[in-house]
C-alpha positions in Angstrom: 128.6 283.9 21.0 132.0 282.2 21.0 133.2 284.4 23.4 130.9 284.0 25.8 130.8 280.4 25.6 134.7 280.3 26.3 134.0 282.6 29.1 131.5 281.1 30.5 133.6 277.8 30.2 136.6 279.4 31.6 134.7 280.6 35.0 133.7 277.5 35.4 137.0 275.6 35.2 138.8 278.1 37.5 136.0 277.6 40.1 135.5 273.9 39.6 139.9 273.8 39.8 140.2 276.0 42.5 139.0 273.6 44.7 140.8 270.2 43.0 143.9 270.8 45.3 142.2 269.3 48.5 140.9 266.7 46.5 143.8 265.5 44.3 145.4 262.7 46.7 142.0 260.7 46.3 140.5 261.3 43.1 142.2 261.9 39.2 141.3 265.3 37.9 139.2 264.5 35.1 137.0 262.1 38.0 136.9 265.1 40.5 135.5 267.4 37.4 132.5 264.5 36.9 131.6 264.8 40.4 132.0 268.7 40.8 129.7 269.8 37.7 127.6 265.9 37.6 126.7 267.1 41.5 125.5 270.5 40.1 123.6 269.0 37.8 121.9 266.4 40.0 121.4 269.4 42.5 119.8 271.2 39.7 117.8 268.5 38.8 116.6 267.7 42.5 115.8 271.1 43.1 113.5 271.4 39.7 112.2 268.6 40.5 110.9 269.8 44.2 109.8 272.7 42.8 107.9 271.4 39.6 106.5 268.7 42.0 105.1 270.8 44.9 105.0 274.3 43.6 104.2 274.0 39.8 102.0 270.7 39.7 100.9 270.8 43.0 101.2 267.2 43.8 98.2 266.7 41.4 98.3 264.6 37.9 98.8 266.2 34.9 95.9 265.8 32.3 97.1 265.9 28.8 94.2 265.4 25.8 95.4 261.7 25.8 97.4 260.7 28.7 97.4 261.7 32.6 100.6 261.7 34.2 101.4 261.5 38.0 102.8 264.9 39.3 106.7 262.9 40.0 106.8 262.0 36.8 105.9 265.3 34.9 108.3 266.8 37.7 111.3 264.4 36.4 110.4 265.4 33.2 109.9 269.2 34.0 113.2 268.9 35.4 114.7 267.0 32.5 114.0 269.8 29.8 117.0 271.8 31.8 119.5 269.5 33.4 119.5 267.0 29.8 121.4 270.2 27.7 123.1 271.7 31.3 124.7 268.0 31.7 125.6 268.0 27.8 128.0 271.3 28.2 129.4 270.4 31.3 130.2 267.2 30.1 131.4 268.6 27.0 132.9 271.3 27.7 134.4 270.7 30.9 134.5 267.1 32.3 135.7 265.1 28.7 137.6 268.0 26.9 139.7 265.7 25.7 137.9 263.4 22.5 138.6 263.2 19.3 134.4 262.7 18.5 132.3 265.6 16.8 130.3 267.4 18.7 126.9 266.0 17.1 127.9 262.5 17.2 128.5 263.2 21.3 125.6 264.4 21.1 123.3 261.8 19.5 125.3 259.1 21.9 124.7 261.6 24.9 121.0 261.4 24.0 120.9 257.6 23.6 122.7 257.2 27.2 120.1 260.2 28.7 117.6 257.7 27.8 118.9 255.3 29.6 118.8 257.4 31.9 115.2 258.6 31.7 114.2 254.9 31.6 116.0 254.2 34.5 114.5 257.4 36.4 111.0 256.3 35.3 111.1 252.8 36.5 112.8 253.7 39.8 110.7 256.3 40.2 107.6 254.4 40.1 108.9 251.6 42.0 109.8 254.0 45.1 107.0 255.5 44.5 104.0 253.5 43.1 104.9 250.4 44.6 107.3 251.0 47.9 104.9 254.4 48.5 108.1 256.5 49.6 108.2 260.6 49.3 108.2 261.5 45.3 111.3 264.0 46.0 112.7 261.4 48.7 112.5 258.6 45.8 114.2 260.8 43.3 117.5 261.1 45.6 117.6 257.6 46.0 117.0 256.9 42.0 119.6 259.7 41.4 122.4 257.4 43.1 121.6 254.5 40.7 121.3 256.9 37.6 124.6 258.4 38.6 126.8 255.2 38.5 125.0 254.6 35.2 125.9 257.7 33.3 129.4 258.5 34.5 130.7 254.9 33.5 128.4 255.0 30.1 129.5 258.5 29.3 133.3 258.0 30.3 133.2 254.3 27.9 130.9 255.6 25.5 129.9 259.0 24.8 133.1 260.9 25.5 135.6 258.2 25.1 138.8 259.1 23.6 140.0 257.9 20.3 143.1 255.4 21.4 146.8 256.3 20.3 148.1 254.9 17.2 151.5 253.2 17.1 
C-alpha cells in the first residue's frame, strides 16, 4: 500500500511540476501546487455536484425518515463525501509536505476547517439559491470562490502550518 501511495503521489508531483516553469515568475511553488490540485478538487467537486444535482436527485428533495433536504444541498453533500478525503491527500501529500504535525492531528484540524467550509457552502448556497433564486450549480461556482479564499489561508495558518525554527 505504501508503494502505491508514493506512486501515486509521485505522478502527481511530476505532472502538477511539469507545468510550474510557466508559472514560477508570478506565483511561489508551494502557492502554484494549492491552485493546481485545490482547482482539481473544486473541479471535482463542481462536477459531482452537477451530476448528483441533475442526474442522481433529479432536481427533486430528498426525503429522509426525519428530514427533507433540497436536491443542492444533498448534491453539496453528495459531492462532499469525495472531494473532503481527495482535498485531505492533496493537501497532505502534495501542497504542505513540509510540517512537522502528525498526520491525525492534520487531520482533526483539516476536518474542523472542512466545516467551516461546509457551513460556509450551506449558507451561500441557500442564499444564491433560496433567497437570490440563481441556478443551484451556477450558485455553487460562485460559493466555491468564497470557500476557496477561506480554506487556502485557514489551511496554510492552521492546518498545515509549519513548526517555526528554533534558535
Amino acid at each position: 500500500m505504501l508503494k502505491l501511495h508514493e506512486h501515486i503521489r509521485s505522478l502527481i508531483l511530476s505532472v502538477i511540476d511539469f507545468f510550474y516553469p510557466v508559472f514560477r515568475r508570478f506565483m511561489p511553488h508551494q502557492t502554484y501546487r494549492y491552485a493546481a490540485c485545490g482547482g482539481f478538487n473544486t473541479l471535482l467537486d463542481i462536477s459531482l455536484f452537477f451530476v448528483s444535482y441533475n442526474f442522481i436527485f433529479r432536481k427533486s428533495p430528498v426525503h429522509l425518515p426525519f428530514i427533507t433536504i433540497s436536491a443542492h444541498i444533498a448534491a453539496f453533500l453528495a459531492a462532499f463525501t469525495v472531494t473532503f478525503p481527495t482535498g485531505f491527500y492533496l493537501s497532505r501529500y502534495v501542497v504542505f509536505q513540509e510540517t512537522s504535525v502528525t498526520k491525525r492531528k492534520q487531520l482533526i484540524k483539516y476536518f474542523v476547517v472542512v466545516l467551516g467550509c461546509l457551513f460556509l457552502n450551506y449558507g451561500f448556497l441557500k442564499l444564491f439559491v433560496d433567497v437570490f433564486g440563481w441556478y443551484p450549480t451556477l450558485s455553487k461556482i460562485a460559493t466555491t470562490f468564497f470557500v476557496v479564499i477561506f480554506s487556502y489561508f485557514t489551511q496554510k495558518n492552521f492546518t498545515f502550518r509549519s513548526a517555526p525554527a528554533r534558535a
